[in-house]
N, CA, C and O atoms as a Tinker XYZ file with bonds, in Angstrom:
   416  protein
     1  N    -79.638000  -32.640000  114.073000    73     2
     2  CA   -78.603000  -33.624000  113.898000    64     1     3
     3  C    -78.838000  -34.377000  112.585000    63     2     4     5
     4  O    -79.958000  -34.793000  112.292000    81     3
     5  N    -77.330000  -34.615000  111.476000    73     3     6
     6  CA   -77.855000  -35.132000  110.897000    64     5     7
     7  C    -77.064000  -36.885000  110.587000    63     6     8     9
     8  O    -76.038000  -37.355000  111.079000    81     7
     9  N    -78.019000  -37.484000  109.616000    73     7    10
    10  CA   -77.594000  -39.309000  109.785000    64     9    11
    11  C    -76.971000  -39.682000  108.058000    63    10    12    13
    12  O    -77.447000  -39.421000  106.953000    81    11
    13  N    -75.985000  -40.243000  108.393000    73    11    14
    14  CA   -75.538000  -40.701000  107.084000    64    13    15
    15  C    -76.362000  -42.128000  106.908000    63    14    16    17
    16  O    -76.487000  -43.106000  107.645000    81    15
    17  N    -76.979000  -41.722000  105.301000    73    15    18
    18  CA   -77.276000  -42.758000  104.424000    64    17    19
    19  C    -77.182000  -43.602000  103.413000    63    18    20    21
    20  O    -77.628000  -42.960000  102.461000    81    19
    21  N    -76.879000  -44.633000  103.042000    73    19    22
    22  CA   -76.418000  -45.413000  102.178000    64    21    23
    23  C    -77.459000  -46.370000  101.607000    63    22    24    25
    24  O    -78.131000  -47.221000  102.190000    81    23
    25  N    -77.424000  -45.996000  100.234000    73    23    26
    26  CA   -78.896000  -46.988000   99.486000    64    25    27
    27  C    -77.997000  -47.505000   98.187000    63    26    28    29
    28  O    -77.153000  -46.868000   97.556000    81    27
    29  N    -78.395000  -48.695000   98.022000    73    27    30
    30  CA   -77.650000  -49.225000   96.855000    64    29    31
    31  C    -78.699000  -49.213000   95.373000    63    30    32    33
    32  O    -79.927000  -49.152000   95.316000    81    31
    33  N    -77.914000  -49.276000   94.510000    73    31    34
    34  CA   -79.401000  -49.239000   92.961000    64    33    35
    35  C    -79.050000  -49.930000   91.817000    63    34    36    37
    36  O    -77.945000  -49.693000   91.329000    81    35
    37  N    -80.008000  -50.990000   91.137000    73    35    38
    38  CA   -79.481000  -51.853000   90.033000    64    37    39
    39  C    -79.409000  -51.180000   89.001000    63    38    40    41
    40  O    -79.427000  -51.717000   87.893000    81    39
    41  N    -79.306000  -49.732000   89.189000    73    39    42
    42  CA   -78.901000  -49.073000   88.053000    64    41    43
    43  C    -78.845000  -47.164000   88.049000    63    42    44    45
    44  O    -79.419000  -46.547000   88.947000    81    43
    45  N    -78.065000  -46.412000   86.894000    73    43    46
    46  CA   -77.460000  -45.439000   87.481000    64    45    47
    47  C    -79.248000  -44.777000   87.300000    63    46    48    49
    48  O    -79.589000  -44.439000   88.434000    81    47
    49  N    -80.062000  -44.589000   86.593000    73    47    50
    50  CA   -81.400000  -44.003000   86.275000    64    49    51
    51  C    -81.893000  -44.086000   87.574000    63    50    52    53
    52  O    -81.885000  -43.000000   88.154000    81    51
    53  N    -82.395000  -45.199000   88.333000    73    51    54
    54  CA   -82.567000  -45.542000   89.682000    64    53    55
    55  C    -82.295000  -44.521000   90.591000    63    54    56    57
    56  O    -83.065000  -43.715000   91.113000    81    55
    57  N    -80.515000  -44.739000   90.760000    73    55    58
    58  CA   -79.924000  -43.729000   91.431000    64    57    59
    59  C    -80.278000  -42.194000   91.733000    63    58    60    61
    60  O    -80.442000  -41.593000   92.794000    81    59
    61  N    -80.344000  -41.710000   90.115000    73    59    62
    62  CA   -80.206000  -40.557000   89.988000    64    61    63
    63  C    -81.897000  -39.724000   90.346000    63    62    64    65
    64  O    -82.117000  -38.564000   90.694000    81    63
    65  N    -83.017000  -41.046000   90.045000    73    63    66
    66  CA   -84.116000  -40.632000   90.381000    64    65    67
    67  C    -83.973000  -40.202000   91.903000    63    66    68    69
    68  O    -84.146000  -39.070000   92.356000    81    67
    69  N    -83.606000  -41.390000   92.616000    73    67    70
    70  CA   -83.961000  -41.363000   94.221000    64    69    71
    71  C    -83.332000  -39.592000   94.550000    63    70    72    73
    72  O    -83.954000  -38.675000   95.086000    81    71
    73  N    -81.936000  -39.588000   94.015000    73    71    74
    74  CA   -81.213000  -38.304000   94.075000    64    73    75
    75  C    -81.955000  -37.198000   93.988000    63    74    76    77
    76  O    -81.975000  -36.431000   94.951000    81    75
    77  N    -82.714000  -36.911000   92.795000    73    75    78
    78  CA   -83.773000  -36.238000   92.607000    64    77    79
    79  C    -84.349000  -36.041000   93.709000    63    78    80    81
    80  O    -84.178000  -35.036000   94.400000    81    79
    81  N    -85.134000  -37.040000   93.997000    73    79    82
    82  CA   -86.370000  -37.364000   95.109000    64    81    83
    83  C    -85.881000  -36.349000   96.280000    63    82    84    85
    84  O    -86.492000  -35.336000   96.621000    81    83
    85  N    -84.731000  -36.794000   96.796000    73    83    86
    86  CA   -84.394000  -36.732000   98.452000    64    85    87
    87  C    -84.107000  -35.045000   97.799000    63    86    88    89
    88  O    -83.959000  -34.417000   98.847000    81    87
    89  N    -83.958000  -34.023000   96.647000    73    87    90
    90  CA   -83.640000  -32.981000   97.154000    64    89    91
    91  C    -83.851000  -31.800000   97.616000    63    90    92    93
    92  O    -83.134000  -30.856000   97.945000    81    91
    93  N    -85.709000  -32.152000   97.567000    73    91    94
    94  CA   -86.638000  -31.231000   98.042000    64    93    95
    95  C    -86.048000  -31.567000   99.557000    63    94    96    97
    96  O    -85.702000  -30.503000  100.071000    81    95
    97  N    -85.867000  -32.451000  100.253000    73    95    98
    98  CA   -86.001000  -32.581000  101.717000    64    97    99
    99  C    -84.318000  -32.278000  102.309000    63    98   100   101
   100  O    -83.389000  -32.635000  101.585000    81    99
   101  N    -84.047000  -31.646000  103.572000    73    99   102
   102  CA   -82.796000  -31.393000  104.195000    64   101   103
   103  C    -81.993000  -32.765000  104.211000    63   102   104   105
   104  O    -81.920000  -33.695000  105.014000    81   103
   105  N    -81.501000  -32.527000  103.143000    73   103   106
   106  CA   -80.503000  -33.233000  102.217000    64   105   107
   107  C    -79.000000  -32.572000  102.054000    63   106   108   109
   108  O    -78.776000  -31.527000  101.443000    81   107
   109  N    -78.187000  -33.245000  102.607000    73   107   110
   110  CA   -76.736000  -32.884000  102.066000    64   109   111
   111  C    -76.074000  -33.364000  101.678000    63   110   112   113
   112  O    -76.346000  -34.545000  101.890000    81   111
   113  N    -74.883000  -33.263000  100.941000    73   111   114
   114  CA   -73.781000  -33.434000  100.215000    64   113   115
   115  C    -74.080000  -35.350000   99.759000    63   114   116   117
   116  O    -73.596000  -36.386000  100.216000    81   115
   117  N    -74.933000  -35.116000   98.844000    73   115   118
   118  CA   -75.599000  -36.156000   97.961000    64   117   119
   119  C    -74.845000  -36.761000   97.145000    63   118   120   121
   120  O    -74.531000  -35.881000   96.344000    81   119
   121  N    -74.133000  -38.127000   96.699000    73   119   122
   122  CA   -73.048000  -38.285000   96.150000    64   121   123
   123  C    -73.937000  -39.620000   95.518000    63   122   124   125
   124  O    -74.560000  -40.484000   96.134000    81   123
   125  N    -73.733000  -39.427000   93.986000    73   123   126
   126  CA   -73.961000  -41.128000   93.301000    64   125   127
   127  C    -73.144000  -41.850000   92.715000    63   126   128   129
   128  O    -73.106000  -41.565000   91.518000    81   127
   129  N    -72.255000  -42.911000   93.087000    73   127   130
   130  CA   -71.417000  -43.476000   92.395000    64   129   131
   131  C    -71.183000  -44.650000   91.969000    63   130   132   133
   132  O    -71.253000  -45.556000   92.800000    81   131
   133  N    -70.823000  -45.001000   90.495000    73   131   134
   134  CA   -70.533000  -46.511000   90.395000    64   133   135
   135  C    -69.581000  -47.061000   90.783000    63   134   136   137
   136  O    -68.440000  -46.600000   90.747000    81   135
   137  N    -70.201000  -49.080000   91.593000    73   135   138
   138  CA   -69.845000  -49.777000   92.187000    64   137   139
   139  C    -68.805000  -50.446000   90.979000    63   138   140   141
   140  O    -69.275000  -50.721000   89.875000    81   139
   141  N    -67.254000  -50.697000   91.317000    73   139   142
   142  CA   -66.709000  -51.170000   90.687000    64   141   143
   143  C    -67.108000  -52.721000   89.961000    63   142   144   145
   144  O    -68.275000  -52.892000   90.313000    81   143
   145  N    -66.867000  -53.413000   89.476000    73   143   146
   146  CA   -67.621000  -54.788000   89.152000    64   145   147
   147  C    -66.182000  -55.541000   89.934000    63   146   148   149
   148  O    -64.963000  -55.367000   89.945000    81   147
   149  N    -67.411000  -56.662000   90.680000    73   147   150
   150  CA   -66.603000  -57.823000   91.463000    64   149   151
   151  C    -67.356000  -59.279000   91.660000    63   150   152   153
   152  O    -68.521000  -59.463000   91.308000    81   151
   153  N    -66.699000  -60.076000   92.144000    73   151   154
   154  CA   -67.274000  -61.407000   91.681000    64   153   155
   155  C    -67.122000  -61.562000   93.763000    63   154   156   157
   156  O    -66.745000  -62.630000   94.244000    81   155
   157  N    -67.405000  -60.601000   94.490000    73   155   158
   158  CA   -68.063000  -61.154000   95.817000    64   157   159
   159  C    -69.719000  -61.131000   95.450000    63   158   160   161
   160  O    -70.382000  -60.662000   94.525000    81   159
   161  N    -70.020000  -61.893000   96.681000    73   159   162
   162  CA   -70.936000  -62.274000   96.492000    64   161   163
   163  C    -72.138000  -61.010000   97.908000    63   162   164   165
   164  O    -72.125000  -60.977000   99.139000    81   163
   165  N    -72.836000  -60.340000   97.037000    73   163   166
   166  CA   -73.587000  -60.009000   98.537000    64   165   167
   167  C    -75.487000  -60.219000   98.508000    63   166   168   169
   168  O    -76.359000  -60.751000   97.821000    81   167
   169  N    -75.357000  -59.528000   99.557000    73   167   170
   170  CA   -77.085000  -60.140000  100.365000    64   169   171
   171  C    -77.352000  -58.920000   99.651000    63   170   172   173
   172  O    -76.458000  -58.278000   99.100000    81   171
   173  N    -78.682000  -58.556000   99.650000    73   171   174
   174  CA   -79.458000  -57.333000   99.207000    64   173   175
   175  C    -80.431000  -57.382000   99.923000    63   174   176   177
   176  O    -80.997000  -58.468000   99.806000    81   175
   177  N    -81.120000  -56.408000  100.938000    73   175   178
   178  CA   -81.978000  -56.336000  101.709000    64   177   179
   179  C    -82.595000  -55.183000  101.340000    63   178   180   181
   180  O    -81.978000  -54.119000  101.375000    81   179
   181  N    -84.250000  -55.279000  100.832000    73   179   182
   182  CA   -84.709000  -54.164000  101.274000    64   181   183
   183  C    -85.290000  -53.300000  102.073000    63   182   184   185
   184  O    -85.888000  -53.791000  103.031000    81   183
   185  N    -85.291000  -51.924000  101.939000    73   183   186
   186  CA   -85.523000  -51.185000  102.528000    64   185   187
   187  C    -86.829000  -50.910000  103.404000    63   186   188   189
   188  O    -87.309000  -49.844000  103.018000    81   187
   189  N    -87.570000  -51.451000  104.411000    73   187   190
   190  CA   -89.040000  -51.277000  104.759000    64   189   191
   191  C    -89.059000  -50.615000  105.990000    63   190   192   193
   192  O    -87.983000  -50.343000  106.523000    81   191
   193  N    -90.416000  -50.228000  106.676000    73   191   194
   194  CA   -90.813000  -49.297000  107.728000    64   193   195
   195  C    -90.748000  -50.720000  108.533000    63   194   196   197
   196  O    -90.839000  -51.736000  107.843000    81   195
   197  N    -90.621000  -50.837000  109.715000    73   195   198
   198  CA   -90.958000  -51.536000  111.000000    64   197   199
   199  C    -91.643000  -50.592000  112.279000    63   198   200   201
   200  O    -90.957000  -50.071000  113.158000    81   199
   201  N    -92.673000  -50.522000  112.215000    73   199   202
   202  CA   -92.946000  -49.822000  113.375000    64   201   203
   203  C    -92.582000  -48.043000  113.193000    63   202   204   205
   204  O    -93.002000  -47.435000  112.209000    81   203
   205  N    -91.890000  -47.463000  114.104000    73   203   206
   206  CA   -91.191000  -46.315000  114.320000    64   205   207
   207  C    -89.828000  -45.778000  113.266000    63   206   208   209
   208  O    -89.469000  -44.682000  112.836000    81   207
   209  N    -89.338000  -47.156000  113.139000    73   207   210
   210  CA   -87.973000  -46.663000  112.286000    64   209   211
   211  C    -87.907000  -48.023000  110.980000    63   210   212   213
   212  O    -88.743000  -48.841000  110.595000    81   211
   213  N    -86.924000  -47.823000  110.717000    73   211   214
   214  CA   -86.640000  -48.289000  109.195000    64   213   215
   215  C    -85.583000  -49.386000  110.003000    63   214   216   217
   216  O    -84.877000  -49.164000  110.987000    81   215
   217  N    -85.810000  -51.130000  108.909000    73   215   218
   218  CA   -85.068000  -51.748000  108.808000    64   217   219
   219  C    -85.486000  -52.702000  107.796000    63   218   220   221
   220  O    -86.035000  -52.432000  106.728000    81   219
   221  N    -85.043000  -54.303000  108.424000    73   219   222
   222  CA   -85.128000  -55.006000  107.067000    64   221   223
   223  C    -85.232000  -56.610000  107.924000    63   222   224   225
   224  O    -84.576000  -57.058000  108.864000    81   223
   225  N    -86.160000  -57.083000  107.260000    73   223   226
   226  CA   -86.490000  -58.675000  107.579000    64   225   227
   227  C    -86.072000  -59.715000  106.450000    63   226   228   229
   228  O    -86.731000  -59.908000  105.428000    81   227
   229  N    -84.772000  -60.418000  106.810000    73   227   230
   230  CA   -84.742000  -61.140000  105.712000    64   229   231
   231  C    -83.568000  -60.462000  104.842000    63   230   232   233
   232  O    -83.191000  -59.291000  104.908000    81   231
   233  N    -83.045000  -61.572000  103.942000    73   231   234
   234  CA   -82.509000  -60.936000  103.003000    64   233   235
   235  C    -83.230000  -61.559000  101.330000    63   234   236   237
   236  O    -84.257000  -62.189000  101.582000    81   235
   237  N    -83.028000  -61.534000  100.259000    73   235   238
   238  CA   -83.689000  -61.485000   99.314000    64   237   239
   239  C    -82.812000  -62.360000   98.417000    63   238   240   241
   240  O    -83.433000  -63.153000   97.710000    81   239
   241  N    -81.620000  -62.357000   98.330000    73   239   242
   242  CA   -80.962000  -63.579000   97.846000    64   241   243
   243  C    -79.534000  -62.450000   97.235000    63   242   244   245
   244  O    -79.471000  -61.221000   97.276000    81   243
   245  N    -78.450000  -63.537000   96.657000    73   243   246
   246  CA   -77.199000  -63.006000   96.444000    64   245   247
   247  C    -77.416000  -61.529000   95.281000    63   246   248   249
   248  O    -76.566000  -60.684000   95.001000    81   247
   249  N    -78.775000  -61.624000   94.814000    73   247   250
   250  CA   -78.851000  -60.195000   93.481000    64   249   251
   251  C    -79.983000  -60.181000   93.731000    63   250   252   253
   252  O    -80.530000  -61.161000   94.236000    81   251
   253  N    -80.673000  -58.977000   93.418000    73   251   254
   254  CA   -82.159000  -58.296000   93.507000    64   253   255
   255  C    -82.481000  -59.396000   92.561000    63   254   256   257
   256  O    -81.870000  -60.231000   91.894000    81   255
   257  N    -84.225000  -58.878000   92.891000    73   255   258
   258  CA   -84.642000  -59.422000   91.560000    64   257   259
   259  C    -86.181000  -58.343000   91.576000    63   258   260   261
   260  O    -86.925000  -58.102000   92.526000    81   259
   261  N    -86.245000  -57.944000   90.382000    73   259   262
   262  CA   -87.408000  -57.106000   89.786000    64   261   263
   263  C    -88.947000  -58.525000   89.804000    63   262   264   265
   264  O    -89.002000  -59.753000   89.756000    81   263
   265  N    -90.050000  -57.248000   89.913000    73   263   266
   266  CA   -91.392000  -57.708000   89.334000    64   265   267
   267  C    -91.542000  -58.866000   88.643000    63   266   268   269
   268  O    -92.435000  -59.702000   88.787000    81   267
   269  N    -90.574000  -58.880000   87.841000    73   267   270
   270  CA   -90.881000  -60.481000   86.601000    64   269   271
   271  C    -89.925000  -61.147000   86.951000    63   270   272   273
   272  O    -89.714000  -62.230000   86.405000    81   271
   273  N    -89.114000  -60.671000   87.942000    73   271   274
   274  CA   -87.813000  -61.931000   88.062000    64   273   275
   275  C    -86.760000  -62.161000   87.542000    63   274   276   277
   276  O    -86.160000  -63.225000   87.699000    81   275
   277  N    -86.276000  -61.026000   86.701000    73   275   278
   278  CA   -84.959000  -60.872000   86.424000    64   277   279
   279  C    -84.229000  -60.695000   87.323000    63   278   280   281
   280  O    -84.524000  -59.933000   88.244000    81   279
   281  N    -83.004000  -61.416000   87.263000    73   279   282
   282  CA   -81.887000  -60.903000   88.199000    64   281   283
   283  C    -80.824000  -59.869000   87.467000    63   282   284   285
   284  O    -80.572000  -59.811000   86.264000    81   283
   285  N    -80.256000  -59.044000   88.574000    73   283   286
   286  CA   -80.034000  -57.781000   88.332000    64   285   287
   287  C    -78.828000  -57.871000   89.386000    63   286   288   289
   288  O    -78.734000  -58.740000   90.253000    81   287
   289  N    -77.733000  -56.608000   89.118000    73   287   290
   290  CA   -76.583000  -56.963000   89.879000    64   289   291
   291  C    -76.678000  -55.686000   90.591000    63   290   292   293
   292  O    -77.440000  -54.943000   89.973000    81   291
   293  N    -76.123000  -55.043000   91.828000    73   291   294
   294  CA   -76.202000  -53.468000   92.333000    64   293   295
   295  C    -75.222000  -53.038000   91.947000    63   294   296   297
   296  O    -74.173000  -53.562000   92.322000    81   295
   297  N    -75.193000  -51.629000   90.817000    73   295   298
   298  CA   -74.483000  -51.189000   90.411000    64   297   299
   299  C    -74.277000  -49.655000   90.675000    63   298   300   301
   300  O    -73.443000  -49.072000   89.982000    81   299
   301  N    -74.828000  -49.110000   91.424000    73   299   302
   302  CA   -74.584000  -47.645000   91.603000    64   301   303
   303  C    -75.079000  -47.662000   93.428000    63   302   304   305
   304  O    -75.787000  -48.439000   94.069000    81   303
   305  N    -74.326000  -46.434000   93.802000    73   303   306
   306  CA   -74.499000  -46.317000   95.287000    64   305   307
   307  C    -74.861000  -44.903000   95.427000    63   306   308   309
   308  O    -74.351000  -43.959000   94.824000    81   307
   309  N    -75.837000  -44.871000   96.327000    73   307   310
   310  CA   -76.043000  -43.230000   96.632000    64   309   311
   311  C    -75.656000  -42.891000   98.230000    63   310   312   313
   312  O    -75.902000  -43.687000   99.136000    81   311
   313  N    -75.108000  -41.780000   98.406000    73   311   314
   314  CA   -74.714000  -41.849000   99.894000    64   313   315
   315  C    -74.557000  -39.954000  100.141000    63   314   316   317
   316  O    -74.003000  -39.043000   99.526000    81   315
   317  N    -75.431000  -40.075000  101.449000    73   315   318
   318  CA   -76.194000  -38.484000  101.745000    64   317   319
   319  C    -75.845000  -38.405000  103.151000    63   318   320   321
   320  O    -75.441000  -39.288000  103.908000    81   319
   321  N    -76.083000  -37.165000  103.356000    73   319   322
   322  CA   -76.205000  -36.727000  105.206000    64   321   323
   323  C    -77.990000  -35.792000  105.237000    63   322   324   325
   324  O    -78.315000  -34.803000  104.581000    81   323
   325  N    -78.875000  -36.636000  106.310000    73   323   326
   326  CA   -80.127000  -35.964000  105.967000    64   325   327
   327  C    -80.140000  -36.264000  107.657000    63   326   328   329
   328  O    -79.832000  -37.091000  108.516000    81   327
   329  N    -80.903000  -34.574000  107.371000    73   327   330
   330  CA   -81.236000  -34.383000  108.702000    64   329   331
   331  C    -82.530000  -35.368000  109.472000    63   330   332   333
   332  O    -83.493000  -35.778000  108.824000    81   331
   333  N    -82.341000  -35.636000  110.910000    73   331   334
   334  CA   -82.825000  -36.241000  111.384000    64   333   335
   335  C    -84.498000  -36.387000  110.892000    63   334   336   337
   336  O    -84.956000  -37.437000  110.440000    81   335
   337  N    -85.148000  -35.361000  111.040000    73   335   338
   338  CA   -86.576000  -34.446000  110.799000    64   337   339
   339  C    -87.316000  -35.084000  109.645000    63   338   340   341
   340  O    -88.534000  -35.249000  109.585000    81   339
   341  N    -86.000000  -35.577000  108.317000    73   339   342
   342  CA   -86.549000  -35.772000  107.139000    64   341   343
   343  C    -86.069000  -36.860000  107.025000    63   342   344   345
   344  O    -85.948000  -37.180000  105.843000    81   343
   345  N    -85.607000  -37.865000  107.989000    73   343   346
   346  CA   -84.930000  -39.649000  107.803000    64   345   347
   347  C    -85.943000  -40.331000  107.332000    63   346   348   349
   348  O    -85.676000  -41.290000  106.608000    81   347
   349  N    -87.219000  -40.042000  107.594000    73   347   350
   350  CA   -88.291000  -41.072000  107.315000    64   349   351
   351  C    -88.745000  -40.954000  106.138000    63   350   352   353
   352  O    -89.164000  -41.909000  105.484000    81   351
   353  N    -88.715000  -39.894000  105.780000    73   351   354
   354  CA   -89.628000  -39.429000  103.974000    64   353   355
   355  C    -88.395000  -39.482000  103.370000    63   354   356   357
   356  O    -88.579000  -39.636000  102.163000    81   355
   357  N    -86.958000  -39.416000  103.697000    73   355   358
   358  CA   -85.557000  -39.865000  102.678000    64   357   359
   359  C    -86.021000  -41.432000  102.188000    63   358   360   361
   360  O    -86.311000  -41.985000  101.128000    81   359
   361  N    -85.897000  -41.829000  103.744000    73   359   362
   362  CA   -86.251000  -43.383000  103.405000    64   361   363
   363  C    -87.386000  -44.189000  102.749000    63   362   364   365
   364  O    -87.325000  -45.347000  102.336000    81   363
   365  N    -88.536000  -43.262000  102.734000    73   363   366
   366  CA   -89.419000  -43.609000  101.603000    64   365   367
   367  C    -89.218000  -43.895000  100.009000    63   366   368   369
   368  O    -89.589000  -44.820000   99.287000    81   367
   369  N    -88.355000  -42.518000   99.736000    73   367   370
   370  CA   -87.912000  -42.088000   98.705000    64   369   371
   371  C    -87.392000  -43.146000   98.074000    63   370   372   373
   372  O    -87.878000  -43.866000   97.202000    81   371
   373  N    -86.178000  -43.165000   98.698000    73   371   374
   374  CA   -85.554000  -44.665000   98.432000    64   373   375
   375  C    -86.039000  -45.812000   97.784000    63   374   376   377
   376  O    -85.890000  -46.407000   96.717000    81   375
   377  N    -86.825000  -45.917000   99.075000    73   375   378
   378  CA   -87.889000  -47.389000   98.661000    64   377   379
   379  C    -88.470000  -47.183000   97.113000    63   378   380   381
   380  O    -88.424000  -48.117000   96.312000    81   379
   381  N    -89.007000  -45.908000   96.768000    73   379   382
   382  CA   -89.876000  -45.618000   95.741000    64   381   383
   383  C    -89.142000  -45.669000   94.651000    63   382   384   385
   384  O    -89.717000  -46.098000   93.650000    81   383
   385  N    -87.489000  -45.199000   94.503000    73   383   386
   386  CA   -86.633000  -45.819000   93.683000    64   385   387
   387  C    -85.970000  -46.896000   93.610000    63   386   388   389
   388  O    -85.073000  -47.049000   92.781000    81   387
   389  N    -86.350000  -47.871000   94.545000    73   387   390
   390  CA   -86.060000  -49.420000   94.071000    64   389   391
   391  C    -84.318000  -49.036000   94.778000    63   390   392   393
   392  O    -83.285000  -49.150000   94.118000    81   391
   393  N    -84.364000  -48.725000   95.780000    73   391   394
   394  CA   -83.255000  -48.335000   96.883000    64   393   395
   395  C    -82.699000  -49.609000   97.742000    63   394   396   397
   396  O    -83.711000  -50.009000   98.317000    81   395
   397  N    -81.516000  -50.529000   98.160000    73   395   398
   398  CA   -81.495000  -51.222000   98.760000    64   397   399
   399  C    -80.433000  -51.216000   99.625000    63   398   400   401
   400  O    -79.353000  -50.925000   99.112000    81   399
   401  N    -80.445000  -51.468000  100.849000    73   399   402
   402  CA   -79.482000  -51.562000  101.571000    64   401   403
   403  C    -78.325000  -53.145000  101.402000    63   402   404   405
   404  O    -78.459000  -54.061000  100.590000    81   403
   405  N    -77.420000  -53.012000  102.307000    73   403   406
   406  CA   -76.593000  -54.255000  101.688000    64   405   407
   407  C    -76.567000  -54.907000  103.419000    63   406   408   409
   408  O    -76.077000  -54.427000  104.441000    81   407
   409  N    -77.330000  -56.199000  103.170000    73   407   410
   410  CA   -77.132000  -56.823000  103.924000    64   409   411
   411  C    -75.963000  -57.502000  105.092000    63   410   412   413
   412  O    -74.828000  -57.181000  104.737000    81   411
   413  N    -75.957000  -58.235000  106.207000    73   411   414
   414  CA   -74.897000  -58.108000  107.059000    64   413   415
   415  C    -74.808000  -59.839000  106.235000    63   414   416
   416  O    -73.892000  -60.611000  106.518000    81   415
């Protein structure tokens, strides 16, 4: 069975790495696209292990922010169908490209 995934990225290099990443693993129909520019405002949560499965504690504020503290806006989206088997090492991947989900 497989799970649709959605990771957001402050940039298309980002993107295209994680893309990379996930395509050794049962990976399908892999799509990267830029986020139109808009003046809503959203949460950015990242991506971490809890236990057994993947979620997120917290949100991080209205824009990422990198190592030194730049703020940064999410500008590219990646969105996949990965089989169940390989959800956990997709979701690593992610993480390892600076991957974020969009908060509720």
């Amino acid at each position: 069975m497989s799970r649709k995934i959605l990771a957001y990225f402050d940039s298309e290099n980002n993107a295209e790495s994680a893309r990379s990443a996930l395509q050794v693993l049962r990976v399908n129909n892999i799509i990267v696209d830029q986020i139109p520019d808009t003046d809503e405002k959203i949460s950015y949560v990242p991506l971490i292990p809890i236990g057994q499965s993947w979620g997120a504690i917290g949100t991080i504020g209205l824009r990422n922010h990198d190592a030194e503290g730049s703020e940064g806006q999410v500008t590219h989206l990646l969105e996949a169908q990965v089989e169940e088997e390989d959800l956990d090492e997709a979701m690593q991947r992610l993480i390892e490209n600076n991957g974020f989900k969009i908060g509720e």
